[in-house]
N, C-alpha and C positions, 0 to 999 in steps of 0.2 A: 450427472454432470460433475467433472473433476474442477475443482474449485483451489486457490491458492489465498490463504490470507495473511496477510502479513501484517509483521505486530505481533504475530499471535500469541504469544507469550505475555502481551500486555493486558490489560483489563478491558478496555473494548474489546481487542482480539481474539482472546477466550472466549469470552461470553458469548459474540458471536459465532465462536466453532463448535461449542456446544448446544446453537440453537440449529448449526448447518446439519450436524451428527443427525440430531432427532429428527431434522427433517429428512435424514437418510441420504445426503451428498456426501461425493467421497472428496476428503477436505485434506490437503497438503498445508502447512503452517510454512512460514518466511520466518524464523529464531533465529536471532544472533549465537553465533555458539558457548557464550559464556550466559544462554537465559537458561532460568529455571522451566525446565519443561515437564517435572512430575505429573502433571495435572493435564497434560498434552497427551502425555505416554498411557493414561490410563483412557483418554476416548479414543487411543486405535487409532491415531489417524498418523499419517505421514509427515513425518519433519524434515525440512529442510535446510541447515544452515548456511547462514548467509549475511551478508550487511547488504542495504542500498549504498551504499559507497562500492561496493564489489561488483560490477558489471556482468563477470564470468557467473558469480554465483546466481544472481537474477535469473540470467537466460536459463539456468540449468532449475532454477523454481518454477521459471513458468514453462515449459516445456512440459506439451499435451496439457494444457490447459483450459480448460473453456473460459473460466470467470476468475478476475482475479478484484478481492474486495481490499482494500490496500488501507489499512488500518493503523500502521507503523507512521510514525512522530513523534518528533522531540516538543514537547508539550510542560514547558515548566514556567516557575516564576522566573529565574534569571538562569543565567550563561551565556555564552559568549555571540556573536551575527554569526559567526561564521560557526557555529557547531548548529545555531537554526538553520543555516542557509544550506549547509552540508545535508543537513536527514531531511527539512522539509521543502528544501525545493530544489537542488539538485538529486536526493534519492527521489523524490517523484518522478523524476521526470527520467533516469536511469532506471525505474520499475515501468513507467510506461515505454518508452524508446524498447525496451528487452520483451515488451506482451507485444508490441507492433509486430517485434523481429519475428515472433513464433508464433504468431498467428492468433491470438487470444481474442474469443468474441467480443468478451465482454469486459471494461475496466470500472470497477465502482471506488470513487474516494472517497472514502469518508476522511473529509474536511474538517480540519482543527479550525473554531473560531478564536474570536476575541474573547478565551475564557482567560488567558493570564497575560500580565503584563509586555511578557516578553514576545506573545504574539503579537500584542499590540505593537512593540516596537519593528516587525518584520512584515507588517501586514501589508504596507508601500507593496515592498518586492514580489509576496505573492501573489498581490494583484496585476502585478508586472506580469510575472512568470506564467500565473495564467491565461494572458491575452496574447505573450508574445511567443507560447512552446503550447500549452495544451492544448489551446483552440485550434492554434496552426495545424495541431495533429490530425483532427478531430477528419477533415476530410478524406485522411490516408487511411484511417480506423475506419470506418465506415458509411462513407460514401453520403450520409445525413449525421449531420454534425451531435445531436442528442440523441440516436439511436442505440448507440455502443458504451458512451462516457457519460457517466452520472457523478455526482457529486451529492455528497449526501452533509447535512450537519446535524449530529446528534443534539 
């Protein structure tokens, strides 16, 4: 199974590509081009750059991909709505609208909770966002609404 995870350069995102490795999936990373990827470059696997802000670059991440586990988030104590609202809910939803596009089985999010403040203060929208774009999707994705889209909270 060709897998894309994004983030991957982050600490979820790693760890989960080096548990994908051992289990023997061939694993494509979603890296910003200015991450540090030493640690990518040595399990072998395929890098991708890209932003979710960058539409073109998505489609060209997920492309042949069966599973994409979407692990990328702005996840801090402070900064600005719009620098959350930019990676955590319009890049969601420009990684999912781009795995739609190409055909992608499977989408798993791993969901940021209420671990820092500033989630708290964007947490309204998300719940917005996922009632009034994810869910909506959910029937185009796969035809039963929880068969394809998971949501996972660490």
């Amino acid at each position: 199974m060709q897998c894309l995870v994004s983030g991957g350069s982050g600490f979820l995102g790693s760890h989960l590509i080096e548990a994908l490795v051992k289990r023997g999936e061939q694993v494509r990373a979603l890296v910003r081009p200015d991450s540090k990827t030493e640690h990518l470059n040595q399990l072998g696997i395929e890098l991708s750059p890209g932003d979710l802000g960058d539409v073109h670059s998505l489609k060209n991440a997920v492309q042949n991909i069966d599973m994409v586990y979407h692990c990328a988030a702005l996840a801090a104590d402070w900064g600005s709505w719009k620098d959350f609202e930019n990676t955590n809910v319009v890049g969601t939803r420009n990684l999912l609208q781009a795995s739609l596009e190409r055909g992608v089985d499977k989408f798993i999010h791993i969901k940021i909770g209420k671990q820092t403040k500033a989630i708290d203060r964007y947490s309204c929208l998300w719940g917005q966002f996922n009632e009034e774009f994810l869910y909506s999707q959910l029937p185009r994705f796969s035809g039963i609404p929880d068969e394809r889209f998971y949501q996972v909270y660490p």
